[in-house]
C-alpha positions as protocol buffer text, in pm:
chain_id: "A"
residue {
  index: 1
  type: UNK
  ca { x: -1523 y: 1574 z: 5819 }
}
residue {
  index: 2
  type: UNK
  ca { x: -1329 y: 1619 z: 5509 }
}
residue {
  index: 3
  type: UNK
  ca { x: -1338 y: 1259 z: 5434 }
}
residue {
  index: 4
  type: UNK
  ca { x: -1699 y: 1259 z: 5415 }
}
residue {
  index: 5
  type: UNK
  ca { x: -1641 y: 1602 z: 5198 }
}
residue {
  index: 6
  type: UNK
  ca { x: -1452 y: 1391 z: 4938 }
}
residue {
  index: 7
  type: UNK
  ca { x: -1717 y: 1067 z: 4959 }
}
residue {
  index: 8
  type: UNK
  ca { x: -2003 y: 1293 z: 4888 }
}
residue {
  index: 9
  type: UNK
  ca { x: -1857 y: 1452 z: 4595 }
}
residue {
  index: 10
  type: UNK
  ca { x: -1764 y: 1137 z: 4427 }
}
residue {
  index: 11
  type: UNK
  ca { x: -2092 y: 991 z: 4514 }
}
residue {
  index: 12
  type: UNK
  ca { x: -2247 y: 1299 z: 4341 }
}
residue {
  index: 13
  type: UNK
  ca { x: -1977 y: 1231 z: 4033 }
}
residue {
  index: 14
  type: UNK
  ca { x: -2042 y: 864 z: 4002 }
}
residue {
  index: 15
  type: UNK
  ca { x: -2379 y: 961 z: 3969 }
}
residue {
  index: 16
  type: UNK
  ca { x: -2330 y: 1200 z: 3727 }
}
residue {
  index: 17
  type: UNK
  ca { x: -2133 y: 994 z: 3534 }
}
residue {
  index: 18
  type: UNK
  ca { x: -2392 y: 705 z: 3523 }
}
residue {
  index: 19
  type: UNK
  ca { x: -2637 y: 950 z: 3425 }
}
residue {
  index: 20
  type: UNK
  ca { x: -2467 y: 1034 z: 3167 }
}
residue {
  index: 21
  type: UNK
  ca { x: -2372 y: 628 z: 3116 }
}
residue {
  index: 22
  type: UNK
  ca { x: -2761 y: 561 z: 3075 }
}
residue {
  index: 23
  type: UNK
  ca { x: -2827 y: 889 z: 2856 }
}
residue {
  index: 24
  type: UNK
  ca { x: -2578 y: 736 z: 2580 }
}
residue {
  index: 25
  type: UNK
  ca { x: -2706 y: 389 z: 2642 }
}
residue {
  index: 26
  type: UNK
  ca { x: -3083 y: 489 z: 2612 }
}
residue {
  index: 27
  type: UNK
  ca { x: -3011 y: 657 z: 2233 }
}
residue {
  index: 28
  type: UNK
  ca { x: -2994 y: 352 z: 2062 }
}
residue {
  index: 29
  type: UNK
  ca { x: -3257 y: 166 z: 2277 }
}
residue {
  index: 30
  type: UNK
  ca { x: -3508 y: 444 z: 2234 }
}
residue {
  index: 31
  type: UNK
  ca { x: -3401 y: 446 z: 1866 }
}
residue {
  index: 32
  type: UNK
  ca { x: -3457 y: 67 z: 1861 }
}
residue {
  index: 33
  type: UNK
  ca { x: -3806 y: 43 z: 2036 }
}
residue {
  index: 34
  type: UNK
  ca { x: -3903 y: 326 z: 1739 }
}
residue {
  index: 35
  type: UNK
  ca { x: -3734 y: 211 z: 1468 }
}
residue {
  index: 36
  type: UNK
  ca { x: -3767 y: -152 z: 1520 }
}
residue {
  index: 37
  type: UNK
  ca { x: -3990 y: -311 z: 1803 }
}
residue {
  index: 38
  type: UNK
  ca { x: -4280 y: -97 z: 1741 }
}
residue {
  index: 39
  type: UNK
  ca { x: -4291 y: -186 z: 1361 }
}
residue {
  index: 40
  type: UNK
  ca { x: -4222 y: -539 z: 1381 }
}
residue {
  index: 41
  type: UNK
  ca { x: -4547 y: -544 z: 1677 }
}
residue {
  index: 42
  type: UNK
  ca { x: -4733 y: -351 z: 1474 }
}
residue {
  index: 43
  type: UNK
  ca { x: -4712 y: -514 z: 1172 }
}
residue {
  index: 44
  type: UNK
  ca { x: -4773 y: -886 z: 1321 }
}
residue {
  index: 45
  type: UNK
  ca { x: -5087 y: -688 z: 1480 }
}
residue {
  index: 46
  type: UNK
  ca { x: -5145 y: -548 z: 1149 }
}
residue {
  index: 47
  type: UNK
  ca { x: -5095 y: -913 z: 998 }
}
residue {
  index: 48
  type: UNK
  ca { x: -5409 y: -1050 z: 1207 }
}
residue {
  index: 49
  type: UNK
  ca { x: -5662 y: -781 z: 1039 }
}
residue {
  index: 50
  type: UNK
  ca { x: -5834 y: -737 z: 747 }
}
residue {
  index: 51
  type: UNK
  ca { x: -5667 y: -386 z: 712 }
}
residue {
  index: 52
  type: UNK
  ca { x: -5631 y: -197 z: 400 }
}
residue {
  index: 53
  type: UNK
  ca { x: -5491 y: 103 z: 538 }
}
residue {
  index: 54
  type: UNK
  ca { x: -5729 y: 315 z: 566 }
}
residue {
  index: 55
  type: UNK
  ca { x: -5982 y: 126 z: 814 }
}
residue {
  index: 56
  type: UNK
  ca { x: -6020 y: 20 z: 1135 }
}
residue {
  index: 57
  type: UNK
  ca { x: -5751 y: -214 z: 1187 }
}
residue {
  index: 58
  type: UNK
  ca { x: -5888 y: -292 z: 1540 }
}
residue {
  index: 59
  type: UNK
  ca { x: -6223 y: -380 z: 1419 }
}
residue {
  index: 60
  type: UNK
  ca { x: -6125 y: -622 z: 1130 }
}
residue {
  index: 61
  type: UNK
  ca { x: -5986 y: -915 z: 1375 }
}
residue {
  index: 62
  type: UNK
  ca { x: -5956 y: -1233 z: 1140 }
}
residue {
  index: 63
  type: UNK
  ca { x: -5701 y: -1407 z: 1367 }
}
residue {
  index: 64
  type: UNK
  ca { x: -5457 y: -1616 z: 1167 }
}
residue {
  index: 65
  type: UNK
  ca { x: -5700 y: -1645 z: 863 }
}
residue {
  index: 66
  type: UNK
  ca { x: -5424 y: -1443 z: 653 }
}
residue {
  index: 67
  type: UNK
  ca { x: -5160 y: -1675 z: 720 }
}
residue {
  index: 68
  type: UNK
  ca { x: -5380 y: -1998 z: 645 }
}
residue {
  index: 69
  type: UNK
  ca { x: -5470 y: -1787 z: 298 }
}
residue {
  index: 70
  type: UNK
  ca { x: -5095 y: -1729 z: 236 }
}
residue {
  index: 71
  type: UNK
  ca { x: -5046 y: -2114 z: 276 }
}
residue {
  index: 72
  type: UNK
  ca { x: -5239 y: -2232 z: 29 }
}
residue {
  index: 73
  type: UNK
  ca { x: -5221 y: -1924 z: -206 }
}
residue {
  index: 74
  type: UNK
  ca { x: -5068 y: -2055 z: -521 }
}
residue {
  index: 75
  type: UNK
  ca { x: -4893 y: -1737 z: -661 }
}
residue {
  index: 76
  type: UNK
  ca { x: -4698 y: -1677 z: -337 }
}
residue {
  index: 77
  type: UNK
  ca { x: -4541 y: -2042 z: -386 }
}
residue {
  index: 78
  type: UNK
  ca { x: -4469 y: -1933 z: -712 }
}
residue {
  index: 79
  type: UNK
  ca { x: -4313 y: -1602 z: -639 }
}
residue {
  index: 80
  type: UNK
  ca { x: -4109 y: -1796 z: -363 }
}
residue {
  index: 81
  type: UNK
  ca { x: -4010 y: -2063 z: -615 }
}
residue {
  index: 82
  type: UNK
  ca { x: -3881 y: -1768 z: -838 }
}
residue {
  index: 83
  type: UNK
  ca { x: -3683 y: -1599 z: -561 }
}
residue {
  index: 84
  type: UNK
  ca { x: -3528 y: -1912 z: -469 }
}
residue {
  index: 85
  type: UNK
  ca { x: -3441 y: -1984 z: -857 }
}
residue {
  index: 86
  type: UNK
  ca { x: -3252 y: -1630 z: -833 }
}
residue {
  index: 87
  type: UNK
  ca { x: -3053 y: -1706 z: -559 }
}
residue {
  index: 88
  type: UNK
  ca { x: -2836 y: -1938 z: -839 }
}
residue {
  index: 89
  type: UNK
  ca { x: -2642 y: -1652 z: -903 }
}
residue {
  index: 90
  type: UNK
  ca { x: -2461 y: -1613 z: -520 }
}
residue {
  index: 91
  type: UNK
  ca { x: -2266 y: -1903 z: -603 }
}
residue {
  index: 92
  type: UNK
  ca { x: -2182 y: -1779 z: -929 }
}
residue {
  index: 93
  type: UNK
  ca { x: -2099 y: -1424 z: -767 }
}
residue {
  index: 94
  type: UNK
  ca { x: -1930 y: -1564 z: -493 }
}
residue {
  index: 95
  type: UNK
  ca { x: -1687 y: -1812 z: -702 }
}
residue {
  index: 96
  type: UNK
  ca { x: -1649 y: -1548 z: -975 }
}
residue {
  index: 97
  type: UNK
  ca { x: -1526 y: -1325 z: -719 }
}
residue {
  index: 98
  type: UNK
  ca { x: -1268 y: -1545 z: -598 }
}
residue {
  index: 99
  type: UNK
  ca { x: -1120 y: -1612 z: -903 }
}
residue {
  index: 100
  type: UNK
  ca { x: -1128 y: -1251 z: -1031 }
}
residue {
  index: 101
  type: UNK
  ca { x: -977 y: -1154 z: -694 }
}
residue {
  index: 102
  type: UNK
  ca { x: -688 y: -1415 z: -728 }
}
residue {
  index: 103
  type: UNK
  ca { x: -596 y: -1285 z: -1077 }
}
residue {
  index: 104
  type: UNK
  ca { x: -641 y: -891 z: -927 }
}
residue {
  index: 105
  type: UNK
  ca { x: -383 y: -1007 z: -578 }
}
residue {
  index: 106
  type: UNK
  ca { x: -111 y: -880 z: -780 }
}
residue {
  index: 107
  type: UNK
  ca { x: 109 y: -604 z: -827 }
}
residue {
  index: 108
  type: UNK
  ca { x: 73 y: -533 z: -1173 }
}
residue {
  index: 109
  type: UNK
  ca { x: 63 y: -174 z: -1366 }
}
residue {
  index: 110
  type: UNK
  ca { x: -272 y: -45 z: -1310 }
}
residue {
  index: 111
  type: UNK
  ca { x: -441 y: -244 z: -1065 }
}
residue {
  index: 112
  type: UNK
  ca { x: -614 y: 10 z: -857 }
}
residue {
  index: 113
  type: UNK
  ca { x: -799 y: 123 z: -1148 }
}
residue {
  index: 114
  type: UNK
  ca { x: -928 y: -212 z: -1215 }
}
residue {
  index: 115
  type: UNK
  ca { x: -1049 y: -258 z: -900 }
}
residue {
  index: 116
  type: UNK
  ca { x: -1256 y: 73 z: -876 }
}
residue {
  index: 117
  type: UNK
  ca { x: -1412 y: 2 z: -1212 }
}
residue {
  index: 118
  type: UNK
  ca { x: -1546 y: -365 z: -1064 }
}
residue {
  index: 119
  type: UNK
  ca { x: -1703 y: -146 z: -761 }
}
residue {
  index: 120
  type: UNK
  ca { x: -1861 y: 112 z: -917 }
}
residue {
  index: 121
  type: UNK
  ca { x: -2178 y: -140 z: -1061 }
}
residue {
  index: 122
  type: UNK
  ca { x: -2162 y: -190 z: -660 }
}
residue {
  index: 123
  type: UNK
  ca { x: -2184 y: 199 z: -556 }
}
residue {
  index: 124
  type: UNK
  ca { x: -2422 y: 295 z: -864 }
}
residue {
  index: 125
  type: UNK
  ca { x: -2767 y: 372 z: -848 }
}
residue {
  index: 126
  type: UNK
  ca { x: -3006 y: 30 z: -870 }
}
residue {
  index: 127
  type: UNK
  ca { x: -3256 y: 226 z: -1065 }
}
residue {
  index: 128
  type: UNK
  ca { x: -2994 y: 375 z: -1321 }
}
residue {
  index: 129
  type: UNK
  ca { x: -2867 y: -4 z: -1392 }
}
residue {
  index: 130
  type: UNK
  ca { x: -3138 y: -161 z: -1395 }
}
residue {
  index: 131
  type: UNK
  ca { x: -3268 y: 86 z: -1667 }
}
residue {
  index: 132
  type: UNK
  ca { x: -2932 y: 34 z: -1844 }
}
residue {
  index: 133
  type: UNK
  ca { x: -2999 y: -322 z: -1852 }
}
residue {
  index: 134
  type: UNK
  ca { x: -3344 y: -279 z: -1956 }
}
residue {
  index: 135
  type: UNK
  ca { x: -3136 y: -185 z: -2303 }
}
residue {
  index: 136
  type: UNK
  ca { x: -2924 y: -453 z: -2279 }
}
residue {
  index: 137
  type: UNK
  ca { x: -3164 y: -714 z: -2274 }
}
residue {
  index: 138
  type: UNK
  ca { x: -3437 y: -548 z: -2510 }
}
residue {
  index: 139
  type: UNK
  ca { x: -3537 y: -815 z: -2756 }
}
residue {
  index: 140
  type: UNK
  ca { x: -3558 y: -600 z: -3108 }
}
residue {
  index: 141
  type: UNK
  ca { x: -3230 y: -378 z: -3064 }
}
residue {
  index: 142
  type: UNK
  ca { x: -3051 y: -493 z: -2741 }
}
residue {
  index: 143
  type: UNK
  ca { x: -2713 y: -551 z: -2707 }
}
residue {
  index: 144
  type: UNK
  ca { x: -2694 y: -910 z: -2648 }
}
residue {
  index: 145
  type: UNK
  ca { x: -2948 y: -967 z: -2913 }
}
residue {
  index: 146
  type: UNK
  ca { x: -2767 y: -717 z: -3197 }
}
residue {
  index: 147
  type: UNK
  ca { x: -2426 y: -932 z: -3107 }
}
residue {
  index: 148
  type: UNK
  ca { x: -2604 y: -1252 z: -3154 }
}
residue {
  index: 149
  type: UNK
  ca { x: -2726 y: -1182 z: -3447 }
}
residue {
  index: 150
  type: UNK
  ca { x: -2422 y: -1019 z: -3564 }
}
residue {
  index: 151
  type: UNK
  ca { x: -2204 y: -1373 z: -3469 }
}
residue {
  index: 152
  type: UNK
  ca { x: -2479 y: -1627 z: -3590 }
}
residue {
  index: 153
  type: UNK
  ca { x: -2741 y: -1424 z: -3775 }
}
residue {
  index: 154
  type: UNK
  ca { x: -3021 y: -1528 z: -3586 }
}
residue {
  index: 155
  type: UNK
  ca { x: -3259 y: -1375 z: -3370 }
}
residue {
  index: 156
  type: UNK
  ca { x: -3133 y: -1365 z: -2954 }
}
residue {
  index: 157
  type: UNK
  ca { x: -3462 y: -1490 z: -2732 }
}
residue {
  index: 158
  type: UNK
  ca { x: -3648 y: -1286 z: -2569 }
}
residue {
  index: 159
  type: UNK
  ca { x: -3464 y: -1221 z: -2259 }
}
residue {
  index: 160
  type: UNK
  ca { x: -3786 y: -1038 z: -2035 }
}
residue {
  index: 161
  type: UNK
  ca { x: -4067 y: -1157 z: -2182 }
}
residue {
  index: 162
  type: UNK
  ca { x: -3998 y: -1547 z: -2178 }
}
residue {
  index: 163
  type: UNK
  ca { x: -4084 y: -1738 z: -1878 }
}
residue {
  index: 164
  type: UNK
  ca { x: -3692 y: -1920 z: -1876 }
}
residue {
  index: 165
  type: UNK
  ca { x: -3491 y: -1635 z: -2033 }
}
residue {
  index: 166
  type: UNK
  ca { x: -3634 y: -1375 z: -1770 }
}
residue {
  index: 167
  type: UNK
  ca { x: -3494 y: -1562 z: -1488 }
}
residue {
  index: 168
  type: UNK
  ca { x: -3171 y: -1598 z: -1662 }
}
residue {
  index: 169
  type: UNK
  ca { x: -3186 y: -1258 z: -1726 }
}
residue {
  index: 170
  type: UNK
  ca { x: -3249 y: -1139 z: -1390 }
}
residue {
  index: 171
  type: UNK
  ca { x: -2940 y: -1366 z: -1285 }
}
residue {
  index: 172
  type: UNK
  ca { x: -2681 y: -1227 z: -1515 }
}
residue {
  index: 173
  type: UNK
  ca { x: -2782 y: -888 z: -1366 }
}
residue {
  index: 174
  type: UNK
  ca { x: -2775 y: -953 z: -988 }
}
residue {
  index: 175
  type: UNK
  ca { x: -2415 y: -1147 z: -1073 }
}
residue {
  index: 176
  type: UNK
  ca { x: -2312 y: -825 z: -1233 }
}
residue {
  index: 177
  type: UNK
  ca { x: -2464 y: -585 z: -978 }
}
residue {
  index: 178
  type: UNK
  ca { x: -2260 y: -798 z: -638 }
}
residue {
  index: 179
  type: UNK
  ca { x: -1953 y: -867 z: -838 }
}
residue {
  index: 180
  type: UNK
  ca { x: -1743 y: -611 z: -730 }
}
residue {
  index: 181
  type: UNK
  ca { x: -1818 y: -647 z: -340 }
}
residue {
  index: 182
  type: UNK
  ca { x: -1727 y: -972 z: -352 }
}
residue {
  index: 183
  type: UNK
  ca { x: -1408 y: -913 z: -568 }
}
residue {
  index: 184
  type: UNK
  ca { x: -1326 y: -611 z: -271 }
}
residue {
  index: 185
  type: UNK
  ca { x: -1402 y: -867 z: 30 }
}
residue {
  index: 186
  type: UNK
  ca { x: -1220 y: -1144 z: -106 }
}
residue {
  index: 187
  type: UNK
  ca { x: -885 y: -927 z: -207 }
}
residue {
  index: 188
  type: UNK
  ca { x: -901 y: -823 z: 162 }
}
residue {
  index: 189
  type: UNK
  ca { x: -947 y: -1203 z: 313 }
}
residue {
  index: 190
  type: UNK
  ca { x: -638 y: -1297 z: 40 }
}
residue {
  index: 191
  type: UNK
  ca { x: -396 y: -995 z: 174 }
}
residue {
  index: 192
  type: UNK
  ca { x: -437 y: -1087 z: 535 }
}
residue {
  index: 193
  type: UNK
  ca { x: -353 y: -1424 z: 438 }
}
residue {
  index: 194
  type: UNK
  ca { x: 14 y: -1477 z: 548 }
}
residue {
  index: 195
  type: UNK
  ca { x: 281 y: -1614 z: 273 }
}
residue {
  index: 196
  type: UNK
  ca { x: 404 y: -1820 z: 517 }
}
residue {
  index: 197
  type: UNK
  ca { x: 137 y: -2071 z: 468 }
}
residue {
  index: 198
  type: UNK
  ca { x: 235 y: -2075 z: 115 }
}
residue {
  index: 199
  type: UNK
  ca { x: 579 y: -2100 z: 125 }
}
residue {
  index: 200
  type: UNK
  ca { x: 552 y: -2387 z: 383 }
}
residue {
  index: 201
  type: UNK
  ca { x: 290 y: -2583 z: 124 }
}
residue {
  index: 202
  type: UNK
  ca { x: 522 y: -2528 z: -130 }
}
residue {
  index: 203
  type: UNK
  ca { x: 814 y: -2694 z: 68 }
}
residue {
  index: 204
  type: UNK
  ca { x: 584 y: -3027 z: 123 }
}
residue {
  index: 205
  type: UNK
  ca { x: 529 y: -2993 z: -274 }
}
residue {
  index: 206
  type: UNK
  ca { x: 228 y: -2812 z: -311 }
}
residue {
  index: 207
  type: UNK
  ca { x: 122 y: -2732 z: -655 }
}
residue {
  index: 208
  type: UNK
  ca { x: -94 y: -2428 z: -804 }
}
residue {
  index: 209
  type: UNK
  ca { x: -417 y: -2521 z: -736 }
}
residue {
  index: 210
  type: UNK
  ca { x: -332 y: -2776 z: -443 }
}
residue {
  index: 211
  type: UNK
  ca { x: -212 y: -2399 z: -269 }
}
residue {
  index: 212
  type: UNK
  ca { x: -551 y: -2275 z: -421 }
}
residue {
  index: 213
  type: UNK
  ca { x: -752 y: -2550 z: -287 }
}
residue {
  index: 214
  type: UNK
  ca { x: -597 y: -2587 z: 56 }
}
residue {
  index: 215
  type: UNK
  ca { x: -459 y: -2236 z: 158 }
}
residue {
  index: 216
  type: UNK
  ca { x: -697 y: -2019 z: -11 }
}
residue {
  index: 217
  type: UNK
  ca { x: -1061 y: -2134 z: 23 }
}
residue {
  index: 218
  type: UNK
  ca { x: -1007 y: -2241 z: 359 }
}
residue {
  index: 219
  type: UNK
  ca { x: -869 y: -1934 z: 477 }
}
residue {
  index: 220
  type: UNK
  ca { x: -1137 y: -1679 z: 320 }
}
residue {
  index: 221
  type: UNK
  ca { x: -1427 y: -1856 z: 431 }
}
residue {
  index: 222
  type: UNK
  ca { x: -1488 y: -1637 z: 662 }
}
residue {
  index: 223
  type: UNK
  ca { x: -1544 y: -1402 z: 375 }
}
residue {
  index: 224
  type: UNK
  ca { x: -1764 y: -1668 z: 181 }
}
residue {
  index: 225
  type: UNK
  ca { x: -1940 y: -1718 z: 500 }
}
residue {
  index: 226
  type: UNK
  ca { x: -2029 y: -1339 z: 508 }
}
residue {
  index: 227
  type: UNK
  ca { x: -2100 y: -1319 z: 122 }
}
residue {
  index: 228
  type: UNK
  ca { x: -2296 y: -1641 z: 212 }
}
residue {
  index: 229
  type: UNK
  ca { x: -2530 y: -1529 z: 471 }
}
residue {
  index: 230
  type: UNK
  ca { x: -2585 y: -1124 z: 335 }
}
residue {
  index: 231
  type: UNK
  ca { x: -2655 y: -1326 z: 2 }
}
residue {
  index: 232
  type: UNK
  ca { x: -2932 y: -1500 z: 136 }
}
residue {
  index: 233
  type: UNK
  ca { x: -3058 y: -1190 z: 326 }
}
residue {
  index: 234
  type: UNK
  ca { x: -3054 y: -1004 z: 14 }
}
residue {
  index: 235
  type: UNK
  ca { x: -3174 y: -1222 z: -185 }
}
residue {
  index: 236
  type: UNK
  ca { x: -3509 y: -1283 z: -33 }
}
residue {
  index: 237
  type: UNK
  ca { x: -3544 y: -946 z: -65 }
}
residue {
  index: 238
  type: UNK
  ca { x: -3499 y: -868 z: -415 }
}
residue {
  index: 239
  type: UNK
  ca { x: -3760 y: -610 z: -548 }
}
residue {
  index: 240
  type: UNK
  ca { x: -3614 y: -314 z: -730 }
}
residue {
  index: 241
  type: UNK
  ca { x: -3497 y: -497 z: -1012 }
}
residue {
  index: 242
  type: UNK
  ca { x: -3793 y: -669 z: -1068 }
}
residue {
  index: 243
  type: UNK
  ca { x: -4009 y: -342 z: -1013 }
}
residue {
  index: 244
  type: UNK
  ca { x: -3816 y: -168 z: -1305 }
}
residue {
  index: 245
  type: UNK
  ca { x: -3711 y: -453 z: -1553 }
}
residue {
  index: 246
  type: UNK
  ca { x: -4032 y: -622 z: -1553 }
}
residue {
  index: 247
  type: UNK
  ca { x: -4282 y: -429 z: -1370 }
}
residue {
  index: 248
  type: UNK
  ca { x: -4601 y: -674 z: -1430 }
}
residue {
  index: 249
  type: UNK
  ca { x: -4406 y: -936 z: -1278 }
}
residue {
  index: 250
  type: UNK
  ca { x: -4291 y: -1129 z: -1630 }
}
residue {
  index: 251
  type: UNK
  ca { x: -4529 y: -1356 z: -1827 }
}
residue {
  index: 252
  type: UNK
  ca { x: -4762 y: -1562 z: -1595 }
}
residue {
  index: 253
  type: UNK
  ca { x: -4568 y: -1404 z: -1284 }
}
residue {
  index: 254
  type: UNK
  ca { x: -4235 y: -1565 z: -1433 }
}
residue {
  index: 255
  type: UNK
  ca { x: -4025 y: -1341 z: -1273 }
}
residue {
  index: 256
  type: UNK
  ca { x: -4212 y: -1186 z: -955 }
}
residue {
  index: 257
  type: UNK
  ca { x: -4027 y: -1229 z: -682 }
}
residue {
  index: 258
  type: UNK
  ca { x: -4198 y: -1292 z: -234 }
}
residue {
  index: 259
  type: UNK
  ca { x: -4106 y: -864 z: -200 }
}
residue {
  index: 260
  type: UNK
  ca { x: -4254 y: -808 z: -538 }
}
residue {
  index: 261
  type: UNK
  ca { x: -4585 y: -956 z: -457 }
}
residue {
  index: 262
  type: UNK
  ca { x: -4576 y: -827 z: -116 }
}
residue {
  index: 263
  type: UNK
  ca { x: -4588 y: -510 z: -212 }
}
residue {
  index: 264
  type: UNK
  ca { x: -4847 y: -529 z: -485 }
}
residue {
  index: 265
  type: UNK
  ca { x: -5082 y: -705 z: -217 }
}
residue {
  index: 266
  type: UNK
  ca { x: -5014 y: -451 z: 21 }
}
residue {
  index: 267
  type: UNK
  ca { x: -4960 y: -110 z: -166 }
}
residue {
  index: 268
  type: UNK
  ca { x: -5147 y: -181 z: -523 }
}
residue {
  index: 269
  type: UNK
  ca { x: -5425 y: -386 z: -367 }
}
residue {
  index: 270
  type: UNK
  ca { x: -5473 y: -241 z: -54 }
}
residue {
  index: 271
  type: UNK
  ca { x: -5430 y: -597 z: 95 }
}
residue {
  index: 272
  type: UNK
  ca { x: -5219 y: -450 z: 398 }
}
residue {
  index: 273
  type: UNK
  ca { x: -5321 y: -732 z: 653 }
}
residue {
  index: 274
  type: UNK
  ca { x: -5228 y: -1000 z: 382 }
}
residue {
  index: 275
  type: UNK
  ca { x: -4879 y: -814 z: 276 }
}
residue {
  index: 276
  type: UNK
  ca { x: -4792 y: -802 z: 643 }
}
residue {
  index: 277
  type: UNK
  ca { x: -4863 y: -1131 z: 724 }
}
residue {
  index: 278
  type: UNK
  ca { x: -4662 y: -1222 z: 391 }
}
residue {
  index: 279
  type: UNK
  ca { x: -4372 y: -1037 z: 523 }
}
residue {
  index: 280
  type: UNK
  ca { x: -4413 y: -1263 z: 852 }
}
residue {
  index: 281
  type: UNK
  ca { x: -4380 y: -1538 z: 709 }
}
residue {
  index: 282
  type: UNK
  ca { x: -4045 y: -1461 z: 452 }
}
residue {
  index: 283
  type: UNK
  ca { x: -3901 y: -1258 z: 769 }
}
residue {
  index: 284
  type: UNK
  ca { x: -3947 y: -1643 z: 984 }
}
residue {
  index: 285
  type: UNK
  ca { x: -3773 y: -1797 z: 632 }
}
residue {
  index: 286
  type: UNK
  ca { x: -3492 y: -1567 z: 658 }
}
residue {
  index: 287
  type: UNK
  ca { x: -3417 y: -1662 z: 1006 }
}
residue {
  index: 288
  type: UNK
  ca { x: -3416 y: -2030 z: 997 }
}
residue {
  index: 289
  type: UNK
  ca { x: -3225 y: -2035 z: 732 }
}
residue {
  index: 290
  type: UNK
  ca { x: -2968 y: -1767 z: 845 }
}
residue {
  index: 291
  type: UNK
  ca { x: -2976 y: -1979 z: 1236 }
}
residue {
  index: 292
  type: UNK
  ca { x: -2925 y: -2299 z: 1007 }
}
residue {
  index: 293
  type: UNK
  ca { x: -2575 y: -2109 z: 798 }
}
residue {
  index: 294
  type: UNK
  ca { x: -2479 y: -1988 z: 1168 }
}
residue {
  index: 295
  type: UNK
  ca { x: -2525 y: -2335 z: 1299 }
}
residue {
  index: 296
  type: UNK
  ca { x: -2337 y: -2517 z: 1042 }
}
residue {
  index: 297
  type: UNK
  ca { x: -2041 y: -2281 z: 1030 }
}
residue {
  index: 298
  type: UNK
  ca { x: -1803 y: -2411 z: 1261 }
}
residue {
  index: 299
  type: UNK
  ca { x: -1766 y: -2756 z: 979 }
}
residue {
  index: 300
  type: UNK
  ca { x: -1606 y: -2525 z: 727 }
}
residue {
  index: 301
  type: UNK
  ca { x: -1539 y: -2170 z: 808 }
}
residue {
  index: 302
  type: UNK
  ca { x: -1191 y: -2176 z: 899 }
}
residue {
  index: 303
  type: UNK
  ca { x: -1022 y: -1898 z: 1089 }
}
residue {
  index: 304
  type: UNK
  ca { x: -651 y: -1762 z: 1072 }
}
residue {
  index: 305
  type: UNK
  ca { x: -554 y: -1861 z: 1439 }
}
């Protein structure tokens, strides 16, 4: 009698406790199905309308007309070739970082405060910067110009308002923006490195850069893999920085990037079907290519063990 006491009060706990089990477990599935099924459904619905955002989206069924339109809609290949063009600067980032990050693995006077002054570009508002740089790059009394002139005595170019110099404008900036996350990841991926591997190298006669070249890279590219991969992520997404430095898009869309005209199609033009089935398409870009980086990273990311 009292054994069967004891089995239905732990059958009545264990199903307590999975109640409980599936309460916690449902949070972030409910929160998922809200947050980030029904969106993605509802925009690929949305993508297969003529909706503006305001009508029927139901009744303006065009099938896959948008995505055939996208295809051979010249300005979206050229806003794709411009946020491709950007993406120059997350090797530059990534190997600037390294460097910088060698030079900062040391223990010299006043370190920490170096370091916190490369992350705060990182932690500052996009819109402040990006303002800041507006300055910077200002063709009649920026700072790059005035200390061009001041070196050579001729005018600097015309940083946002020529088709080449806006790109290399908005390249310098991103660089600057990422720096200091990839100067913070890559001192952490050099720490955990032990000296060990070093000292051994240096027995079989190792020199400074053979260390650099066969200790170090291979053993933070697990960090370059993750700068690698949130690079690309990011950098298909770019928008802000295009929205406030050059918020026509450059001369002759020079510096528009796939986000930039998304959201002018969708938002400015009332195109919503279009700019949905535009974000389709970059969202299917992002994930071959991030599958592809995923694939491939068992030839050269290199781990500890």
């Amino acid at each position: 009698m009292t054994s069967v006491k004891q089995k239905k009060k732990m059958s009545r706990a264990a199903r307590e406790e999975n109640r409980w089990g599936l309460a916690f477990v449902a949070s972030p599935f409910i929160g998922f199905l809200i947050f980030m099924a029904f969106p993605i459904v509802f925009a690929f619905v949305a993508s297969l309308t003529k909706w503006n955002g305001i009508n029927n989206m139901l009744d303006n069924f065009i099938g896959f007309e948008n995505y055939i339109k996208l295809l051979t809609d010249e300005k979206f290949w050229k806003v794709l070739g411009n946020t491709i063009i950007y993406m120059i600067g997350i090797p530059i980032g990534m190997i600037l970082g390294l460097v910088i990050a060698v030079g900062m693995n040391r223990k010299i006077r006043g370190i920490k405060v170096l370091r916190t002054l490369y992350y705060v570009p990182v932690v500052s508002s996009l819109v402040a910067v990006a303002i800041l740089w507006m300055w910077v790059f200002n063709y009649d009394y920026g700072l790059f110009n005035s200390i061009i002139k001041a070196l050579t005595g001729m005018k600097g170019p015309n940083w946002l308002g020529d088709e080449f110099w806006v790109k290399v404008s908005m390249i310098i900036f991103m660089v600057w923006k990422g720096l200091g996350s990839s100067i913070i990841l890559y001192l952490a991926g050099l720490q955990n490195i032990p000296r060990d591997y070093y000292e051994a190298a240096s027995i079989d006669g190792a020199t400074g850069f053979g260390l650099f070249r066969h200790i170090t890279i291979p053993l933070v590219s697990p960090v370059t893999f993750y700068l690698l991969i949130t690079g690309l992520i990011g950098g298909f997404q770019v928008f802000v920085e295009v929205l406030v430095m050059v918020p026509t898009g450059g001369l002759d869309y020079s510096a528009a990037t796939v986000v930039f005209y998304l959201y002018e199609k969708a938002f400015s033009s009332r195109q919503m079907g279009y700019g949905s089935a535009m974000a389709f398409i970059l969202a299917i870009i992002i994930f071959i290519i991030t599958a592809i980086n995923f694939k491939a990273q068992n030839k050269w990311v290199k781990d500890l063990d």
